[in-house]
C-alpha positions in Angstrom: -3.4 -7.1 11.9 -5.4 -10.3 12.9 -4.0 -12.8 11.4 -3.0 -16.4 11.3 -5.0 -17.6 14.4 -6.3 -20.7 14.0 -8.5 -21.1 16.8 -9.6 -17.1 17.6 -13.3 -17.5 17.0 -14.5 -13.8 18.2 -12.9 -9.8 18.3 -13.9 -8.3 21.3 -13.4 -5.7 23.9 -12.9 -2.6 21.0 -16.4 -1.6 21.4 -15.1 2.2 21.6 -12.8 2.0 18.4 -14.6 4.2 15.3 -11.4 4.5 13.0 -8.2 3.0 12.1 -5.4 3.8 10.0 -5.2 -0.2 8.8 -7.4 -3.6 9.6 -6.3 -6.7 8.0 -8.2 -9.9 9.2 -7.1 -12.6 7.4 -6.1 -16.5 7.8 -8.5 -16.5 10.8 -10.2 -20.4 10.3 -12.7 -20.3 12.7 -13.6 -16.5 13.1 -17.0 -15.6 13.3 -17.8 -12.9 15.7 -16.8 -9.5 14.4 -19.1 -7.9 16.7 -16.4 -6.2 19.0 -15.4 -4.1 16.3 -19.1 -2.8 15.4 -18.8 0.5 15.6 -16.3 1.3 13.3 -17.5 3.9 10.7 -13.8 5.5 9.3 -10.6 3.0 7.9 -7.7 4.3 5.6 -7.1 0.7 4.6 -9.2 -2.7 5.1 -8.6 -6.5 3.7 -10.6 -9.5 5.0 -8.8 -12.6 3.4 -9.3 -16.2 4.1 -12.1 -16.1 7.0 -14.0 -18.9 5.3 -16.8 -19.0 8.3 -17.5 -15.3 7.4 -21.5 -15.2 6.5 -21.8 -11.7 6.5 -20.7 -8.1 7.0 -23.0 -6.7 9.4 -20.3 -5.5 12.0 -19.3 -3.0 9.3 -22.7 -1.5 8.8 -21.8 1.8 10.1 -18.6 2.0 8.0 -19.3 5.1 5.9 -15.8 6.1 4.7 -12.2 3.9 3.2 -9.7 5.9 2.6 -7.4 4.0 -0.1 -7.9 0.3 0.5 -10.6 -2.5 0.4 -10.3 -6.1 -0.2 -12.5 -8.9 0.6 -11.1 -12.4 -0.7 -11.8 -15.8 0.1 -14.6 -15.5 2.4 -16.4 -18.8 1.0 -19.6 -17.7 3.4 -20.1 -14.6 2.0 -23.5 -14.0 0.0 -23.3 -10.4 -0.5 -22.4 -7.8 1.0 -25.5 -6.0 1.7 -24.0 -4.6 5.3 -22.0 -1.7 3.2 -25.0 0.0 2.6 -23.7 3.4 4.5 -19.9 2.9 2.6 -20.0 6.6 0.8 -16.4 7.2 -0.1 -13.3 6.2 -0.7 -11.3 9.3 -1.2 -7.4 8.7 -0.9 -4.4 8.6 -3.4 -5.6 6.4 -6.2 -8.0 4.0 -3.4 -8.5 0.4 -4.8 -11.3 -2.2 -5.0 -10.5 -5.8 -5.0 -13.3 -8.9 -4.7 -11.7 -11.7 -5.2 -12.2 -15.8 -4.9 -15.4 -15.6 -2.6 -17.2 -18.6 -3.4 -20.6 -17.8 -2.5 -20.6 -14.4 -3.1 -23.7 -13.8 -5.5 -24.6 -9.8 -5.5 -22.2 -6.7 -4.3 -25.2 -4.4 -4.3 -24.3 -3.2 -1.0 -21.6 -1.1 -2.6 -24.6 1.3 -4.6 -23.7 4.3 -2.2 -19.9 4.5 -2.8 -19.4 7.5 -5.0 -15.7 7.2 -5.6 -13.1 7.4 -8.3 -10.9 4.4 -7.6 -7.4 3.7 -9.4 -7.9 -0.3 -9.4 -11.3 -2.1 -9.8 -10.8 -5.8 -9.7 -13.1 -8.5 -9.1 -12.4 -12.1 -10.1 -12.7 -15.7 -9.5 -16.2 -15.2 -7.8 -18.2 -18.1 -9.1 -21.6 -17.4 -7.4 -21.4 -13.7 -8.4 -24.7 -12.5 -10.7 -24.9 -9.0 -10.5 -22.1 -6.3 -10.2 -24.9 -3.9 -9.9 -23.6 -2.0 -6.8 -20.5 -0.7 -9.2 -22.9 2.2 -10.8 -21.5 4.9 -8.5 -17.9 4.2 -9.2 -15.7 5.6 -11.9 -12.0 3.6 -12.5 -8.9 5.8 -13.4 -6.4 2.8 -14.1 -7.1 -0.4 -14.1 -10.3 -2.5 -14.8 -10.4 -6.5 -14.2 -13.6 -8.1 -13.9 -12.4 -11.7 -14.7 -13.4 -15.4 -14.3 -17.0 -15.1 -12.3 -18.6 -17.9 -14.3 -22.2 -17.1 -13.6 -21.7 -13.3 -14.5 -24.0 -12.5 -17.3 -23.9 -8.9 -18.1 -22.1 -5.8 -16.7 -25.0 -3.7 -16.0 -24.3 -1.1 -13.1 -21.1 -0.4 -14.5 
């Protein structure tokens, strides 16, 4: 966990780390340098939460695997999320999808390479978001919420 550190502006010195069982970020105010965590390309379970200085993903771009978890919520600098171009699978026990409460989000097109079968799909409360066309790979077992993203005018790529 990195959490709760109100003046922690940049991860460094895991240059060498390429998997992890769990990374949550969250409640980090003035965070923005991701870049000693770069090369990370395998997590089981990832949430970024609250990290409103957050402009982008690009320290994740060679993430190409998440086992059961991701979230990204609350990230008010996040436009897309272009950077998880490589993502390919999620392939644990009933994996979930949550995008939640970004404010600037507009596209998640970056997801178009997951192939997965997720349990729980939910994205909500994204008011920028236009286009959920990155979704087209994915297939829901469980539960489907796409709730509350006010500029949302279709559901193509589903």
């Amino acid at each position: 966990y990195i959490d709760h550190n109100k003046t922690l502006e940049k991860i460094e010195g895991f240059n060498d780390l390429t998997s992890l069982v769990l990374l949550k970020i969250a409640f980090n105010n003035v965070l923005r340098d991701f870049s000693g965590i770069s090369q990370l390309s395998n997590i089981d379970s990832f949430t970024i939460a609250d990290c409103p200085l957050v402009q982008n993903l690009s320290w994740l771009s060679n993430l190409n695997s998440i086992k059961n978890h991701l979230a990204i919520a609350e990230c008010h600098g996040l436009r897309n999320i272009d950077e998880l171009i490589n993502l390919h699978t999620m392939d644990g026990r009933g994996p979930n999808l949550f995008i939640s409460q970004n404010n600037s989000l507009e596209n998640i097109g970056g997801l178009q390479n997951l192939n997965a079968t997720i349990a729980k799909l939910r994205i909500y409360e994204n008011p920028a978001l236009i286009s959920i066309n990155g979704l087209r790979n994915i297939n829901v077992s469980k539960q489907f919420s796409i709730r509350k993203n006010e500029l949302l005018q279709n559901l193509n790529g589903l």
